[in-house]
C-alpha positions as a printed NumPy array, in Angstrom:
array([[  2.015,  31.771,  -0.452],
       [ -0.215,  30.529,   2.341],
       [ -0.384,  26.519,   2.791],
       [ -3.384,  24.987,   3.613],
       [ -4.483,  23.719,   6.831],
       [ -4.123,  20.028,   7.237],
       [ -5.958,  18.117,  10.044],
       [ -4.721,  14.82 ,  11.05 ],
       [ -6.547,  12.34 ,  12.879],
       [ -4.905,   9.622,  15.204],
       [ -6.985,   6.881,  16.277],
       [ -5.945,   4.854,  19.564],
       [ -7.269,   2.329,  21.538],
       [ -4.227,   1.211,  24.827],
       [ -1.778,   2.44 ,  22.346],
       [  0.36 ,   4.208,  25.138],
       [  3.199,   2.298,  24.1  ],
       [  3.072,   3.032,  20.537],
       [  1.473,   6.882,  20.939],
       [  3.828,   8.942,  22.177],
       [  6.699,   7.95 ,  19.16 ],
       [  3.71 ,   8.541,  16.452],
       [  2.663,  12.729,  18.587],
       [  6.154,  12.724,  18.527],
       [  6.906,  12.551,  14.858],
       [  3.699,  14.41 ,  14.127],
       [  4.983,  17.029,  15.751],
       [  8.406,  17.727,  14.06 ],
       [  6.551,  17.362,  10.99 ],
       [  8.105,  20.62 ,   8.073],
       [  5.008,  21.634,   7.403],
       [  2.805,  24.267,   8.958],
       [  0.05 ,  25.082,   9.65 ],
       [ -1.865,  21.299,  10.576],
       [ -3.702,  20.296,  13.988],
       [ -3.392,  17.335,  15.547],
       [ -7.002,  15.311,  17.084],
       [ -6.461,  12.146,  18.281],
       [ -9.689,  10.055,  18.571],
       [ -9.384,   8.042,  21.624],
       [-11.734,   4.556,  22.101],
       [-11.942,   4.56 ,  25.879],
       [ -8.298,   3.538,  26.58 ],
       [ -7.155,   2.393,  30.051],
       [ -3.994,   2.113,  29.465],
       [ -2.297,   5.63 ,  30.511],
       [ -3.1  ,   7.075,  26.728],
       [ -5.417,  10.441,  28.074],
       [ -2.803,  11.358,  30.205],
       [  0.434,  10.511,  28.277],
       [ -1.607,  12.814,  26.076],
       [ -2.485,  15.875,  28.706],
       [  0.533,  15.838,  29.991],
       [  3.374,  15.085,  26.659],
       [  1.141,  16.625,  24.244],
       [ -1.126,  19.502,  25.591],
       [ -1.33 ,  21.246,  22.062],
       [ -2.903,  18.396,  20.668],
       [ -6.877,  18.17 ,  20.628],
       [ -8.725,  15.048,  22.257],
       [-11.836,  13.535,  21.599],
       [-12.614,  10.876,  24.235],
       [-14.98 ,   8.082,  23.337],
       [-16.884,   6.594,  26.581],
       [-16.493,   3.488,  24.5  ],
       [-14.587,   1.479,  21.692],
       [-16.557,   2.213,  18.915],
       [-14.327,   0.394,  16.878],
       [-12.134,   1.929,  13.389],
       [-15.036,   3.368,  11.031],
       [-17.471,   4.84 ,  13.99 ],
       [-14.235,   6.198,  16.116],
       [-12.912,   8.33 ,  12.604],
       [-17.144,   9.186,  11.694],
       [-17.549,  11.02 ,  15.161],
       [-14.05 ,  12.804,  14.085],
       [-14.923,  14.237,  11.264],
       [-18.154,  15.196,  12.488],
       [-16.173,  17.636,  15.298],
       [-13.744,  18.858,  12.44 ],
       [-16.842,  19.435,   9.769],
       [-16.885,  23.152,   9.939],
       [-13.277,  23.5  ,  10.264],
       [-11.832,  25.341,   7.376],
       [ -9.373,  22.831,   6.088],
       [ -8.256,  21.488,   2.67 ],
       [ -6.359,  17.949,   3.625],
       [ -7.294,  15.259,   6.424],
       [ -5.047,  12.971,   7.585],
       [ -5.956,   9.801,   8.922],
       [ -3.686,   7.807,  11.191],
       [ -3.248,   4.505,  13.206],
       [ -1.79 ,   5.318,  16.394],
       [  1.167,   2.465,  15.877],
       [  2.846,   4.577,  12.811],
       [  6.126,   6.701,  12.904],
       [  6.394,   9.448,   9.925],
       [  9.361,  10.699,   8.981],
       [  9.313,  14.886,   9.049],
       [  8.837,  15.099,   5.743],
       [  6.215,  12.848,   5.447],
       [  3.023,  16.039,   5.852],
       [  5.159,  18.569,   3.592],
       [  5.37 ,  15.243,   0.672],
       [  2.159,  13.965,   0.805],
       [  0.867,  17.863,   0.407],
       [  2.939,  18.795,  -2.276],
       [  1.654,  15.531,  -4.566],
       [ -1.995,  16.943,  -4.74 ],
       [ -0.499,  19.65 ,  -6.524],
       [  2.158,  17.746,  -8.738],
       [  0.498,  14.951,  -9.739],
       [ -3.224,  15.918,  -9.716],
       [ -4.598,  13.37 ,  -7.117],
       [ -6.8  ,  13.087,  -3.914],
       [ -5.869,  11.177,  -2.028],
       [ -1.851,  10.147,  -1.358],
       [ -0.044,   8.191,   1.016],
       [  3.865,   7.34 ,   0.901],
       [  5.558,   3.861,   0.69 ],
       [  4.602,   2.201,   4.22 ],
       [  6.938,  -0.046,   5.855],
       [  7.472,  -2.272,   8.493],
       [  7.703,  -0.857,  12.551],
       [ 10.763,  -3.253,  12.785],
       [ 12.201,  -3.659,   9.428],
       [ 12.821,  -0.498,   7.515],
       [ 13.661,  -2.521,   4.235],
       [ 10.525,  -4.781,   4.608],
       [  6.727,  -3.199,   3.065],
       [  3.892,  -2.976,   4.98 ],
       [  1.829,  -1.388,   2.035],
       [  2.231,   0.053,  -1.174],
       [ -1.958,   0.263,  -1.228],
       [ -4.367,  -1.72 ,  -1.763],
       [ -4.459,  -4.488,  -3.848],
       [ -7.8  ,  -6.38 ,  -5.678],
       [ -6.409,  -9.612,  -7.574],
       [ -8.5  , -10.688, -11.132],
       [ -9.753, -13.65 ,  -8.23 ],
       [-11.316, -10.956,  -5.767],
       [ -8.693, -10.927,  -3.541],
       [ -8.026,  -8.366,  -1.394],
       [ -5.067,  -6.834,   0.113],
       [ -1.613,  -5.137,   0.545],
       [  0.235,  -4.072,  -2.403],
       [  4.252,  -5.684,  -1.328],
       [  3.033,  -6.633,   2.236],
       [  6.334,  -8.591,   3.681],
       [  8.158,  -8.288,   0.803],
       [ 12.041,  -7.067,   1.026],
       [ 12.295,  -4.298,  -1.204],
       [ 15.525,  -3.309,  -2.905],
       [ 16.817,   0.702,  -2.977],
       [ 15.324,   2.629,  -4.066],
       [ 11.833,   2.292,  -3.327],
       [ 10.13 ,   1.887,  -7.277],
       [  5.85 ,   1.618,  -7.333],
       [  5.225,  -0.461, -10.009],
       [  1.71 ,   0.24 , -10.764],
       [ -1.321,   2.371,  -9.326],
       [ -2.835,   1.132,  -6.231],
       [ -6.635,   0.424,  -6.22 ],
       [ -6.912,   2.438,  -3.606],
       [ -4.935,   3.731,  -0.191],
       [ -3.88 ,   2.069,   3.05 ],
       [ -5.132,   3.986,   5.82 ],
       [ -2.716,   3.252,   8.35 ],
       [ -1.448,   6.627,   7.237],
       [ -3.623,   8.533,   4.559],
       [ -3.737,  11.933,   3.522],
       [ -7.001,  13.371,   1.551],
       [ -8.915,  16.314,   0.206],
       [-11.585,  17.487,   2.404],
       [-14.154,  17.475,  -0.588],
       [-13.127,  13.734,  -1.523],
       [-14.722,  13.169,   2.571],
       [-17.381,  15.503,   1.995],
       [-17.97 ,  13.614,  -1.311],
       [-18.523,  10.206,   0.013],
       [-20.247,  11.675,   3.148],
       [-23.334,  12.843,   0.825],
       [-24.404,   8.561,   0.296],
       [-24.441,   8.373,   4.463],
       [-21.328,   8.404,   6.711],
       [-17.523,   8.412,   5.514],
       [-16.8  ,   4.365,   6.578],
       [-19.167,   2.014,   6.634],
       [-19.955,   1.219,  10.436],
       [-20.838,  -2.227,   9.811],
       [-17.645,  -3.211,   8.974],
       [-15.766,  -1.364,  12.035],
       [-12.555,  -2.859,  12.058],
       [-10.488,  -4.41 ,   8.969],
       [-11.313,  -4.105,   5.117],
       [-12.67 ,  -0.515,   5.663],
       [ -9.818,   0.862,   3.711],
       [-10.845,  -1.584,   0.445],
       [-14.247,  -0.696,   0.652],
       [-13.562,   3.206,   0.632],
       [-11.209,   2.224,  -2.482],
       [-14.473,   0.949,  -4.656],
       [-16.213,   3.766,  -3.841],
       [-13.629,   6.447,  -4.568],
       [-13.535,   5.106,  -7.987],
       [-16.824,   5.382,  -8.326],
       [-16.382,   9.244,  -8.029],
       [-13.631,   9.371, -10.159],
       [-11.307,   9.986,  -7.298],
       [ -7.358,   8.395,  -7.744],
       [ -4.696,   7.555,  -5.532],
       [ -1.088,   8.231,  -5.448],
       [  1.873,   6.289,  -3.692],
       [  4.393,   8.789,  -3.147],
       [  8.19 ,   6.597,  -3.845],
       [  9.54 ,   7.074,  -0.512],
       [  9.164,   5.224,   2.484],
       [  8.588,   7.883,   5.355],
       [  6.018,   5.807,   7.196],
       [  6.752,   2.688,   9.117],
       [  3.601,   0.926,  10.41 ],
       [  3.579,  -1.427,  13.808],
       [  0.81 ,  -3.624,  11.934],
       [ -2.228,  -4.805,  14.182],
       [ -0.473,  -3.563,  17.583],
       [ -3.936,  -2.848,  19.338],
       [ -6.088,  -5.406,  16.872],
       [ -3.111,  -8.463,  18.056],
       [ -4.642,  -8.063,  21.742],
       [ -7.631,  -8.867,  20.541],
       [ -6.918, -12.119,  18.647],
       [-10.419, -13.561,  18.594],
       [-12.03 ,  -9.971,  17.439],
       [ -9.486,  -9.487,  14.958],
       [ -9.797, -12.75 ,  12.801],
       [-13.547, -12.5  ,  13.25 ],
       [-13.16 ,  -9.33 ,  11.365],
       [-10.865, -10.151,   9.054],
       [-13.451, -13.463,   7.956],
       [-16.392, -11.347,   8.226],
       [-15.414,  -8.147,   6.567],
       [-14.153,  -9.915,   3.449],
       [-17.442, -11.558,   2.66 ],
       [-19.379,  -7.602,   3.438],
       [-17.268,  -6.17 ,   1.054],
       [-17.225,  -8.725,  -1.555],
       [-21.227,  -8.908,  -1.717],
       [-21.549,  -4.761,  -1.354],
       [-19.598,  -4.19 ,  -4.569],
       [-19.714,  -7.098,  -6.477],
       [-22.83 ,  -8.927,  -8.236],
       [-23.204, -12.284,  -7.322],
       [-23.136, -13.635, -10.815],
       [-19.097, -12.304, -10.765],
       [-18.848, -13.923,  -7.467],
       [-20.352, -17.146,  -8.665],
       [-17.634, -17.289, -11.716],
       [-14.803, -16.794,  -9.028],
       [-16.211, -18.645,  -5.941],
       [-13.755, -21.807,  -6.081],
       [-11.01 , -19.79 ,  -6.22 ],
       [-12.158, -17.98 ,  -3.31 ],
       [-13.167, -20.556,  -1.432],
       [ -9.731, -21.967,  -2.489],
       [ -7.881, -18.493,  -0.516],
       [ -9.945, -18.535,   2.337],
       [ -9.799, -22.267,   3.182],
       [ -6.   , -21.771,   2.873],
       [ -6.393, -18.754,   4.866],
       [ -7.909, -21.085,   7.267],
       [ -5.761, -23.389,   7.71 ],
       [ -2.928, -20.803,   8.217],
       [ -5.122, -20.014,  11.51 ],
       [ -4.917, -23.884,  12.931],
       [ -2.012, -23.771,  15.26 ],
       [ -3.587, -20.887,  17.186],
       [ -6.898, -22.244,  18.381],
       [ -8.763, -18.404,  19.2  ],
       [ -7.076, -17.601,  15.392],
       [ -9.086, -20.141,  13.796],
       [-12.321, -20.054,  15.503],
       [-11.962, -16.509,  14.944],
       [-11.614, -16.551,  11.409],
       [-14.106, -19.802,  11.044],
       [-17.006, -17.87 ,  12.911],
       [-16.31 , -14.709,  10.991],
       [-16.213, -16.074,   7.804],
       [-19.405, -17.868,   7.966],
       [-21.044, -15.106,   9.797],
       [-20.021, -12.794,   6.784],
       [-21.065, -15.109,   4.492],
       [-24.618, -15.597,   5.579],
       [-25.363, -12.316,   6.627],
       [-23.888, -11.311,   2.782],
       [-25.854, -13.453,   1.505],
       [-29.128, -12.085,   3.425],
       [-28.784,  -8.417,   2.931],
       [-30.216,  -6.321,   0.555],
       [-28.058,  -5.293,  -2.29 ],
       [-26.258,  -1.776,  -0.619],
       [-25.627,  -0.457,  -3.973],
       [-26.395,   3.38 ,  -3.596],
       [-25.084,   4.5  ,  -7.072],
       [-27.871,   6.514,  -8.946],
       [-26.24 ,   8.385, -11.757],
       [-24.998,   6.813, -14.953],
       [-21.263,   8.055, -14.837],
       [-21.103,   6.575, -11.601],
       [-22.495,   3.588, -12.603],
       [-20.032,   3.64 , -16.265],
       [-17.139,   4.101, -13.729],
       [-18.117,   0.918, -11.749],
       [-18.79 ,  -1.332, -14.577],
       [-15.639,  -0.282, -15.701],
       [-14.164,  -0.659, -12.46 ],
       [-14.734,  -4.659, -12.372],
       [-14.015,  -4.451, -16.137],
       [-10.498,  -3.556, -14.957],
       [-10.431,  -5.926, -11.554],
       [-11.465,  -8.744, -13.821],
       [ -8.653,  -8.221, -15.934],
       [ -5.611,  -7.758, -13.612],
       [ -5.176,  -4.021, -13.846],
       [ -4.617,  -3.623,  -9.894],
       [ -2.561,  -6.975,  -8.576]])
């Protein structure tokens, strides 16, 4: 039987360092047939012609400048849109996959009836430490990843269902992308950089698409190594994008009920960021940039029919009650 096509889609940004080890294990991947694209936001760094010259197979799309994580991917799947594949991989530039990582995450559309799959994630530099097990929303409206420094013991067990996936290493459907592409583009461009991933998570459940976390950890993530040159940017994004996402999804009557504990996280978050002077004006500028401007837009909501609208209600039914800590 013929296997479908996979495309997957490496995003880099002076990643040389990191680059070539993540082509590499792309390319002993046990699976065929899949292309490789990387997505490249106007690097300076040696990446085009580590690239040309290591990798000549794989296809390049050169940005003439850093349009950031949800604009970079966006123009990507734009070039791929009449391609004639079933799965899309999406990829940080700073991960490793094991070779069975592509024939896996394939074979657990058809075994366990999902759309979108990613393995156990862990750390660059600690094999035994998580990076992700997916995303996480707390009953407080916190956001993040599922196990994220946590020491796991052997064998790798998922507990519970993600609210959604990481995508430091992702692989979907084409018509989940084509799905979420028919409200405007696949990631919201305002958020660029950071929280992208939880905001695609609301809105696959809004279609009724699920996640699963395949039990084995063939991907091992180099967290934030282009977004850690950038230390300002970063926790600017990190304060900012939390506040977009929280106001997009959520009413602000549920916010209201939960705003001293958030206000509790973030401070804490905050003071986390003191010892590093560019982390905490970062993350202070961000945060009440977010804020305000969250506070000013319109309500984003796009969802017209009623079972989208059942799903979401309950969606923060289910948030509200724990289901995906």
């Amino acid at each position: 039987m013929k296997q479908a096509l996979v495309y997957c889609l490496v995003l880099n940004h002076n990643g040389v360092d990191v680059l070539e080890e993540c082509l590499t294990s792309l390319s002993r991947q046990n699976y065929q047939p899949y292309k490789i694209m990387v997505i490249d936001n106007n690097s300076n760094d040696g990446s085009i012609l580590t690239i040309k010259e290591q990798f000549p197979n794989v296809e390049l799309l050169q940005l003439n400048k850093n349009c950031g994580f949800g604009r970079a991917y966006n123009r990507a799947l734009q070039a791929i849109e009449a391609k004639k594949t079933e799965y899309i991989a999406f990829l940080n530039s700073d991960v490793v996959l094991e070779p069975q990582w592509l024939p896996s995450t394939v074979r657990c559309f058809t075994d366990h009836s999902c759309d979108c799959v990613q393995t156990i994630i862990t750390d660059y530099h600690d094999y035994k430490k998580i990076d992700s097990f997916g995303i996480f929303v707390t009953r407080h409206l916190i956001f993040g990843d599922k196990g994220h420094g946590k020491v796991a013991s052997l064998p790798f067990t998922v507990d519970s269902p993600p609210f959604g996936p990481s995508f430091a290493a992702v692989l979907l459907r084409k018509n989940v992308v084509e799905t979420l592409q028919e409200t405007g583009d696949f990631f919201d461009q305002q958020l660029n950089t950071f929280l992208e991933d939880v905001d695609i998570s609301f809105r696959l459940h809004y279609h009724g698409f699920s996640t699963y976390v395949h039990p084995q950890p063939l991907c091992h993530h180099w967290r934030s190594f282009t977004a850690d040159k950038y230390p300002f940017t970063k926790y600017f994004m990190i304060g900012r994008n939390y506040f977009l996402v929280l106001f997009k999804h959520l009413d602000n009557s549920i916010i209201r009920d939960h705003w001293l504990r958030i206000f509790t996280h973030r401070l804490t978050f905050l003071k986390g960021t003191m010892k590093h002077p560019v982390y905490f004006l970062g993350f202070l500028s961000g945060s009440l940039w977010g804020l305000m401007r969250a506070l000013l837009m319109k309500n984003s909501d796009t969802i017209v029919s009623s079972t989208k609208r059942e799903r979401k209600e309950k969606l923060i039914r289910d948030i509200l009650a724990g289901d995906y800590e």
